[in-house]
Residue frames as qw, qx, qy, qz and C-alpha x, y, z in Angstrom:
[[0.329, -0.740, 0.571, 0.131, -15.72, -13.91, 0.26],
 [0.768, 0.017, 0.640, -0.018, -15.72, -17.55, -1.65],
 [0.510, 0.847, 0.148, -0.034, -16.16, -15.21, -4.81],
 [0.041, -0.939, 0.342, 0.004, -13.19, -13.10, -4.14],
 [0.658, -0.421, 0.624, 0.016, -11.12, -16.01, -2.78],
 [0.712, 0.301, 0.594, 0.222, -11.63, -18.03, -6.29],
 [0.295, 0.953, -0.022, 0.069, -11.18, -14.74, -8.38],
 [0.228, -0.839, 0.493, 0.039, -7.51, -14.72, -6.70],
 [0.472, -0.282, 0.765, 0.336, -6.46, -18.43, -7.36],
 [0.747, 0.570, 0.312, 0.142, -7.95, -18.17, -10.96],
 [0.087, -0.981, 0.163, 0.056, -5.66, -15.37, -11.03],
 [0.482, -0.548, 0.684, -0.012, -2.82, -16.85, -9.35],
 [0.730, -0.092, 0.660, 0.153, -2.99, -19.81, -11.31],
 [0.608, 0.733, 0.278, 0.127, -3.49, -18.04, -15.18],
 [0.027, 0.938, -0.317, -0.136, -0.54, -15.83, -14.54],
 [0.786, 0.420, -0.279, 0.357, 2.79, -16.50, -16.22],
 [0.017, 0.466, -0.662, 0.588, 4.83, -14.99, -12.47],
 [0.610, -0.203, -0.717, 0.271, 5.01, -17.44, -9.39],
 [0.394, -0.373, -0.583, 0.605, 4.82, -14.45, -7.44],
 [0.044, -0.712, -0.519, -0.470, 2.51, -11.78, -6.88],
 [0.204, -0.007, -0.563, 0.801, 2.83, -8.74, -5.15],
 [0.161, 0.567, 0.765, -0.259, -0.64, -7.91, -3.23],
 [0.368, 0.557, -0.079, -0.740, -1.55, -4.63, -5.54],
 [0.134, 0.090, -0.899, -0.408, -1.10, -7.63, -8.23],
 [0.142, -0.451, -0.881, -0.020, -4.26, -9.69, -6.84],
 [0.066, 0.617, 0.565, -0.544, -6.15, -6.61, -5.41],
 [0.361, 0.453, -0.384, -0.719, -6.06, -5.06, -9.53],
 [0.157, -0.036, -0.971, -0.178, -6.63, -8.90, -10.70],
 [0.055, 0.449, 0.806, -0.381, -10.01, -9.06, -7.87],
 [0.069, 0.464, 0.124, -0.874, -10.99, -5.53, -8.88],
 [0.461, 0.220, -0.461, -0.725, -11.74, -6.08, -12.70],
 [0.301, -0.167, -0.923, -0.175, -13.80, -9.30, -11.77],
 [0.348, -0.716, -0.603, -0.055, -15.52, -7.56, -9.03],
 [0.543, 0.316, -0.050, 0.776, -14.95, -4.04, -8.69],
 [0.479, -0.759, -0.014, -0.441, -17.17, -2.88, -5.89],
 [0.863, -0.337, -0.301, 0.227, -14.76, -5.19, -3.63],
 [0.117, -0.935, 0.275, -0.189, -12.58, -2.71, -1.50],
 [0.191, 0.698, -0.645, 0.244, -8.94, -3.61, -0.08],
 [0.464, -0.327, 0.593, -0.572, -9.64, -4.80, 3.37],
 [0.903, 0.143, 0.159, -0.374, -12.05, -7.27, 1.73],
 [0.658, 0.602, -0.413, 0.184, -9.19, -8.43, -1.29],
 [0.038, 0.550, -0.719, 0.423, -6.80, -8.82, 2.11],
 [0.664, -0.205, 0.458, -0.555, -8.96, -10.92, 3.99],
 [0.931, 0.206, 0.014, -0.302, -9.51, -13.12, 1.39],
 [0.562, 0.636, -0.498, 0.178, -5.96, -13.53, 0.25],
 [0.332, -0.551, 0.589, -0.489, -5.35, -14.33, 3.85],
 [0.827, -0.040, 0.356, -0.435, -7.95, -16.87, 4.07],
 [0.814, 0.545, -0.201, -0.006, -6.14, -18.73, 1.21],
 [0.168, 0.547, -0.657, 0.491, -2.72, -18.57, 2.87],
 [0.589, -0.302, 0.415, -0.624, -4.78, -20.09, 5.98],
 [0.857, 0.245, 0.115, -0.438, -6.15, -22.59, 3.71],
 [0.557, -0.412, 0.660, 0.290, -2.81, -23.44, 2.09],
 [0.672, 0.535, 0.349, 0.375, -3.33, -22.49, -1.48],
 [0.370, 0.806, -0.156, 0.435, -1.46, -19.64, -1.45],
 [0.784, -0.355, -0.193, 0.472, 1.89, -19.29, 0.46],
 [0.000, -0.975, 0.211, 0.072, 3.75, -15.91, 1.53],
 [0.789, 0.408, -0.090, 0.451, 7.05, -14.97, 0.13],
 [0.300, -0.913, -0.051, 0.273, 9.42, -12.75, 1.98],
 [0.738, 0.453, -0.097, 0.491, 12.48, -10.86, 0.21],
 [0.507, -0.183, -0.354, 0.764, 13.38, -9.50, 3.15],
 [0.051, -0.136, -0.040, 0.989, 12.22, -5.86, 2.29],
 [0.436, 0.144, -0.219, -0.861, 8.70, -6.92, 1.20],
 [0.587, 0.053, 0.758, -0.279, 5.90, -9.79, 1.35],
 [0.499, 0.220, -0.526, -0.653, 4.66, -11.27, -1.92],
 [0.872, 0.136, 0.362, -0.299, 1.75, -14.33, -2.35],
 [0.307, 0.438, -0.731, -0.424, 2.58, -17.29, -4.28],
 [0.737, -0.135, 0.094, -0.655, 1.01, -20.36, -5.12],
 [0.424, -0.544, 0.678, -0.252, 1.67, -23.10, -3.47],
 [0.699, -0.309, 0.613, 0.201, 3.87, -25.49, -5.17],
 [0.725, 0.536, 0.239, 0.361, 4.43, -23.57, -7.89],
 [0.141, 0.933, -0.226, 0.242, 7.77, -21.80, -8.48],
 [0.489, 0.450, -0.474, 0.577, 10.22, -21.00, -6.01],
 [0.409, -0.729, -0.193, -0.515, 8.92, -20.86, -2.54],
 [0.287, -0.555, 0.700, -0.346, 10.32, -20.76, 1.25],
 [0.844, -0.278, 0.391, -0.239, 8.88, -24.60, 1.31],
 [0.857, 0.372, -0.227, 0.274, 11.87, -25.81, -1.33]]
């Protein structure tokens, strides 16, 4: 999971968007480790949110990940 989890904020932090929807990071996990199934790619992304490096976005009609304190996020 520690794999997966660091695969997302290398991700998260090399992209040029602040916000990511989750098919973003679970194509992003995939080509670094591409036996890793959804469920797994969700967990982790969770665990990060948990952790406070990555912070959900809501536009009302949809969730999106973003990392935390960069961009625009609900904590400005």
């Amino acid at each position: 999971m520690d794999d997966l989890k660091q695969a997302i904020l290398d991700f998260a932090e090399s992209s040029k968007k602040t916000k990511f929807y989750f098919k973003d990071i679970q194509n992003a996990a995939q080509k670094v480790y591409p036996d890793a199934n959804k469920r797994d790619i969700k967990k982790a992304a969770t665990a990060l949110v948990n952790e406070e490096k990555l912070v959900y976005f809501s536009t009302g009609s949809t969730t999106m990940y973003g990392l935390k304190g960069r961009g625009q996020t609900e904590d400005y």
